[in-house]
C-alpha positions as CSV (number, residue, x, y, z in Angstrom):
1,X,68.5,151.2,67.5
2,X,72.4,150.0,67.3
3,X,72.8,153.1,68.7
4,X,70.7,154.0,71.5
5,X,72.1,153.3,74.9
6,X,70.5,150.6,76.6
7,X,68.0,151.6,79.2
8,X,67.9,152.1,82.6
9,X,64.6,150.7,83.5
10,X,64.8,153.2,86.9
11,X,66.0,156.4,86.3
12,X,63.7,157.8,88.6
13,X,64.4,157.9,92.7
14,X,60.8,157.0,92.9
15,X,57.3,157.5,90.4
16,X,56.6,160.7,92.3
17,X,59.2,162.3,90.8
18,X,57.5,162.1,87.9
19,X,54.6,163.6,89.7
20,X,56.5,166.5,91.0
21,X,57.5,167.6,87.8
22,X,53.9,167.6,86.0
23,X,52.7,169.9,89.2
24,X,55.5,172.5,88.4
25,X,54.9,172.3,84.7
26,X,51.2,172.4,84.9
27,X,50.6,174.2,87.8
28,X,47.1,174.6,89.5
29,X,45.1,177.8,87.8
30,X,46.5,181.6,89.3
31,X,49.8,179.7,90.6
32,X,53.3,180.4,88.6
33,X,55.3,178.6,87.3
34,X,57.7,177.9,83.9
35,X,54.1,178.0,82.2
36,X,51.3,180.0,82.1
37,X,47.8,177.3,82.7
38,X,46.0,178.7,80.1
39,X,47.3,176.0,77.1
40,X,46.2,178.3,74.2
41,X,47.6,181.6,75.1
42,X,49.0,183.0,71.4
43,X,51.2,185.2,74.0
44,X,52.9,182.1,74.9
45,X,56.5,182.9,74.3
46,X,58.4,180.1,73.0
47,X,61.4,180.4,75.8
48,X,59.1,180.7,78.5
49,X,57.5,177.2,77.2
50,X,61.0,176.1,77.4
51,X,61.9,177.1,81.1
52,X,61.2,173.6,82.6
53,X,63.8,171.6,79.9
54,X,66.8,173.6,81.7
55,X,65.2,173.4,85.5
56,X,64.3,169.8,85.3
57,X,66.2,167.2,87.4
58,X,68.6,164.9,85.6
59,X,66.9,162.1,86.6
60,X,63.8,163.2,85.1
61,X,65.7,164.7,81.8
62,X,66.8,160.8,81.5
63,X,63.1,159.3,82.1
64,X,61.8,161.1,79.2
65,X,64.8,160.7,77.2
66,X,64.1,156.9,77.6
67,X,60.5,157.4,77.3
68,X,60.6,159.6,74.2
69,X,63.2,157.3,72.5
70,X,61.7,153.5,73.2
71,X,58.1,154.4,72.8
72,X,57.9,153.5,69.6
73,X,54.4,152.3,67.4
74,X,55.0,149.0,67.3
75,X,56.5,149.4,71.2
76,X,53.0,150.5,72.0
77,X,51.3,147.6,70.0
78,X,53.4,144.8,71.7
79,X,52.2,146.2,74.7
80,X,48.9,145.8,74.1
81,X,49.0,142.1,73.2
82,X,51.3,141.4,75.9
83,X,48.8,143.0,78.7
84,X,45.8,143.5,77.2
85,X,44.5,139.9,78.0
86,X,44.1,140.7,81.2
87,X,45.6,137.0,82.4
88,X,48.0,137.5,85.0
89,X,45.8,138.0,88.2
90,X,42.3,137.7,89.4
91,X,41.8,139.9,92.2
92,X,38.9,142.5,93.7
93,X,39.9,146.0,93.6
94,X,40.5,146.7,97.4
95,X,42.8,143.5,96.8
96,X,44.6,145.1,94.0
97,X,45.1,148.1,96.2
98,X,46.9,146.2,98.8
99,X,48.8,144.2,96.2
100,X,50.1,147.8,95.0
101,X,51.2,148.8,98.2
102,X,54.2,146.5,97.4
103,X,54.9,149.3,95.0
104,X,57.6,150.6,97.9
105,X,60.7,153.2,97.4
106,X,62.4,154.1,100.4
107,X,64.4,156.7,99.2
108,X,61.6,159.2,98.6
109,X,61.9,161.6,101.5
110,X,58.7,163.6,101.0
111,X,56.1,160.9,102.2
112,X,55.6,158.1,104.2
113,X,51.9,157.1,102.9
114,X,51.5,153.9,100.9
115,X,50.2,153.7,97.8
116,X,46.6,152.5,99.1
117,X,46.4,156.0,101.0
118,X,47.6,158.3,97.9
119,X,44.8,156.6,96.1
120,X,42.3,157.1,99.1
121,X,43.8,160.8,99.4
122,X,42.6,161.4,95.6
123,X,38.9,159.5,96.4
124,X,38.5,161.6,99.6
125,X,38.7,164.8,98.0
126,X,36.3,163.9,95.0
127,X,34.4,162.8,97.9
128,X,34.5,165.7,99.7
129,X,33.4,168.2,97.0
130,X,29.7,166.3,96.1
131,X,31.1,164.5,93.4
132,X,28.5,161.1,91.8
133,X,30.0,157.9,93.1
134,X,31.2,157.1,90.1
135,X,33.2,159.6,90.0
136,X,34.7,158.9,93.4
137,X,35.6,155.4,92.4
138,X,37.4,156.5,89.5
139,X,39.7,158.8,91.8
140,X,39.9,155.8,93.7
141,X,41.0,153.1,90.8
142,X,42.6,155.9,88.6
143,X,46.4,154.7,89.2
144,X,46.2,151.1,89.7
145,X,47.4,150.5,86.1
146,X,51.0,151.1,88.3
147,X,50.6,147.2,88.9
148,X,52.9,147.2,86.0
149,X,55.8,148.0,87.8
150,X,55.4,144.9,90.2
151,X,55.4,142.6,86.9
152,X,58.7,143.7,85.5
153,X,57.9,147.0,83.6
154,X,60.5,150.1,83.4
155,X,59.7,153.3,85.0
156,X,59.3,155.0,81.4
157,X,56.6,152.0,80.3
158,X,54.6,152.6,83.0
159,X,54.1,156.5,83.8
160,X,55.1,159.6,82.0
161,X,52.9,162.1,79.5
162,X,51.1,160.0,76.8
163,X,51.3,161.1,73.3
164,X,50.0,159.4,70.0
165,X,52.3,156.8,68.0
166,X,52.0,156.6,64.4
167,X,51.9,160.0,63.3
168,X,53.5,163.5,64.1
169,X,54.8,164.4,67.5
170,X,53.5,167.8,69.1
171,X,56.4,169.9,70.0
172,X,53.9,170.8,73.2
173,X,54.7,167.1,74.5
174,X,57.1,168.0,77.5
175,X,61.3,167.7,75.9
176,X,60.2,167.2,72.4
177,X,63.9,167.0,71.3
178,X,64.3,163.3,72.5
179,X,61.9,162.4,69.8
180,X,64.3,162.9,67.8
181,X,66.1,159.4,68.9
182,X,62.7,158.1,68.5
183,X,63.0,155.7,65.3
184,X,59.6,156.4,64.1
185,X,60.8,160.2,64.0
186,X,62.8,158.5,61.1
187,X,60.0,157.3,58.6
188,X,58.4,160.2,57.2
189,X,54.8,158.4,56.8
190,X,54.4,158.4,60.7
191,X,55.3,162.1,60.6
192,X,53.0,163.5,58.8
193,X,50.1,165.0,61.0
194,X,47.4,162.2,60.7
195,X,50.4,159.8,59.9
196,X,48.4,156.6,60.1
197,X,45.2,157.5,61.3
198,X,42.2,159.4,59.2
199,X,41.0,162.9,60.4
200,X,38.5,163.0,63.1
201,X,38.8,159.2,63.3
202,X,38.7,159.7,67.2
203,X,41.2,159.0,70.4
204,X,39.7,155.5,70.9
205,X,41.1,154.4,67.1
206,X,44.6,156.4,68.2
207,X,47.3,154.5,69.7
208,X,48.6,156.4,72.3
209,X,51.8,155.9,74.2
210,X,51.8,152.7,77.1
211,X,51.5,153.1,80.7
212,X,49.5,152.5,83.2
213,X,46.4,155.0,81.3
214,X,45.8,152.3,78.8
215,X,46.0,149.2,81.4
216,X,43.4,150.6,84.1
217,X,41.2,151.3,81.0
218,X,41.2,148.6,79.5
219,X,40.4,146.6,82.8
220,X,37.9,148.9,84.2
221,X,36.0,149.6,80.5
222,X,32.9,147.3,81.0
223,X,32.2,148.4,84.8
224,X,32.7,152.2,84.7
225,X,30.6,154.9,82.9
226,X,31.7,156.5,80.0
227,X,33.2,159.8,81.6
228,X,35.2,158.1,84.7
229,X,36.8,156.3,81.4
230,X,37.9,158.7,80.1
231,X,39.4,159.9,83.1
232,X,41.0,156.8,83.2
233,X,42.5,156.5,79.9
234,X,43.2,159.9,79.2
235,X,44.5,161.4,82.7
236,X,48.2,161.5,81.6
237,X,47.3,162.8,77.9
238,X,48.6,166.2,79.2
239,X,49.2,167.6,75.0
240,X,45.7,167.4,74.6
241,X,43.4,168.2,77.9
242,X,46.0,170.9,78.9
243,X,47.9,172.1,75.5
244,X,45.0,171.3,73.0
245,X,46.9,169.7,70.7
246,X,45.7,166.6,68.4
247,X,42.5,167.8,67.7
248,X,42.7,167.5,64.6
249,X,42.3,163.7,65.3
250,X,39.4,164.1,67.9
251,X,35.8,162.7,67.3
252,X,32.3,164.2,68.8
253,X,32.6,162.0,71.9
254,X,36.2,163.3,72.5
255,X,35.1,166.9,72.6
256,X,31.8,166.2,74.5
257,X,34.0,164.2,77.2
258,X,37.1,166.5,77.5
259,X,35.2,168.3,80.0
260,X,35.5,165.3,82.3
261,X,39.4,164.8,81.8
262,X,39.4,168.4,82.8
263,X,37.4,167.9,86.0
264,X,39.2,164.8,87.3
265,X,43.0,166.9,86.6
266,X,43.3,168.8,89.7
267,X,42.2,165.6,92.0
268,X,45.0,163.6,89.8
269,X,47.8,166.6,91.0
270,X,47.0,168.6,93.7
271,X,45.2,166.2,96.1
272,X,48.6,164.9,98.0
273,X,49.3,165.5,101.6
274,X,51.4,164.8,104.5
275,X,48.1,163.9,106.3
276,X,47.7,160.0,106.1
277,X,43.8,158.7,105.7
278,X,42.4,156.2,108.2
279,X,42.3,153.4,105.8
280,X,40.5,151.4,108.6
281,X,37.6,153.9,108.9
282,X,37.1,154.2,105.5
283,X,37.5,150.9,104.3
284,X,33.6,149.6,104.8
285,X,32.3,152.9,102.6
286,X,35.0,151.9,100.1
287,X,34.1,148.0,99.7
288,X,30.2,148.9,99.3
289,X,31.4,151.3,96.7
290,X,33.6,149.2,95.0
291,X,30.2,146.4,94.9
292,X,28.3,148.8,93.6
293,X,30.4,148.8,90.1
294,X,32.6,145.9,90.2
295,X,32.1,142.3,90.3
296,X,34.1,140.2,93.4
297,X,37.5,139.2,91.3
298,X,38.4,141.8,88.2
299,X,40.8,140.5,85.7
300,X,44.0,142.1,85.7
């Protein structure tokens, strides 16, 4: 590690950059871009894969080089028991919303809306296309695991595409080549395509990389159903519910719920405007949907 530069915990002019990027890589369906939608064409040319590495801006070149080299197993474990107690906060979910909105960068030109009304702009649209409640509530929750920017977390901790730890890294997984600064790319029994984990053992028993993913999942698992949580956890696991990769590791349940990850991943994309929501009209609907699920105070 002697010889990894230390990192810059904001590369990024702000996390919609991030964003950005995903939508050109993984474009809506019949829209072009560097690469084709459909993850499993075998016409796939390797250079086309490989258009976004040279287009990409350097700031987002140096978010995944960070990501990609710090993400580490044990990283990812640390993590866990660090956060996973869930004993830094007791607040309601509208309350965490406002508390997110703190989550400020002044230097993004493209948007003026707070978090609270990108989150509302994801919830509307599920809304507006008949989706269950649940479902809507999920849109609604789906990136408050940010949180973990206000309490000290780098830019590449927090979002970015997840990938498995402890066992080979997909070359699908967007600038594969930072890996390579990875140390875990160094010992050969975490590169081996299960690496630590048994066949078909399932995602739940795979320890992806952290963000924000794992942290809303882990503090919405006993309120939502089983399919928002996967939308939850799994959201940013772009290798598998948009390159098919891993499967190898994937259980019943995985398959039978991929359908869901695949149903929330247009709302997650392509649901930002210009066009602010009226927070204060749609606030009551909001709190009785939020009681419905979740109790008054929710760990965080």
């Amino acid at each position: 590690m002697d010889s990894i530069p230390a990192p810059n915990p904001t590369p990024l002019q702000n996390l919609e950059e991030w964003e950005d990027f995903v939508k050109e890589v993984y474009p809506e369906p019949g829209k072009s871009a560097a690469r084709p939608f459909q993850a499993t064409d075998p016409e796939k040319q390797k250079e086309q894969f490989r258009d976004y590495e040279s287009d990409a801006r350097p700031t987002v070149r140096e978010f995944y080089r960070l990501n990609h080299t710090y993400q580490t197993y044990d990283f990812a474990q640390a993590k866990r028991k660090e956060f996973l107690s869930l004993n830094r906060r007791q607040m309601g979910i509208w309350e965490a919303m406002e508390y997110l909105n703190q989550l400020v960068d002044d230097s993004d030109p493209d948007t003026d809306l707070s978090q609270l009304q990108h989150l509302l702009q994801t919830s509307e649209q599920i809304r507006r296309d008949g989706h269950p409640r649940w479902f809507i509530l999920t849109g609604l929750v789906h990136d408050l695991g940010k949180i973990l920017c206000l309490w000290g977390e780098p830019q590449w901790a927090v979002v970015g595409d997840t990938f498995p730890t402890g066992c080979r890294y997909s070359d699908k997984v967007v600038f594969p080549k930072f890996f390579q600064l990875n140390p875990d790319f160094q010992n050969a029994a975490l590169q081996s395509e299960n690496g630590m984990y048994e066949p078909g053992c399932g995602l739940d028993k795979v320890q992806l990389s952290w963000g924000h993913d794992e942290y809303i999942y882990n503090v919405c698992k006993d309120y939502l159903p089983i399919e928002g949580l996967y939308m939850l956890r799994y959201h940013s696991f772009y290798a598998w519910h948009r390159e098919a990769e891993y499967s190898h590791l994937l259980n019943d349940q995985d398959k039978q719920n991929l359908k869901w990850v695949h149903a929330f991943n247009p709302y997650d994309l392509y649901t930002k405007s210009h066009t602010p929501p009226d927070v204060k009209a749609l606030r009551p609907f909001y709190e009785d949907l939020i009681a419905e699920f979740f109790p008054g105070k929710v760990r965080w």
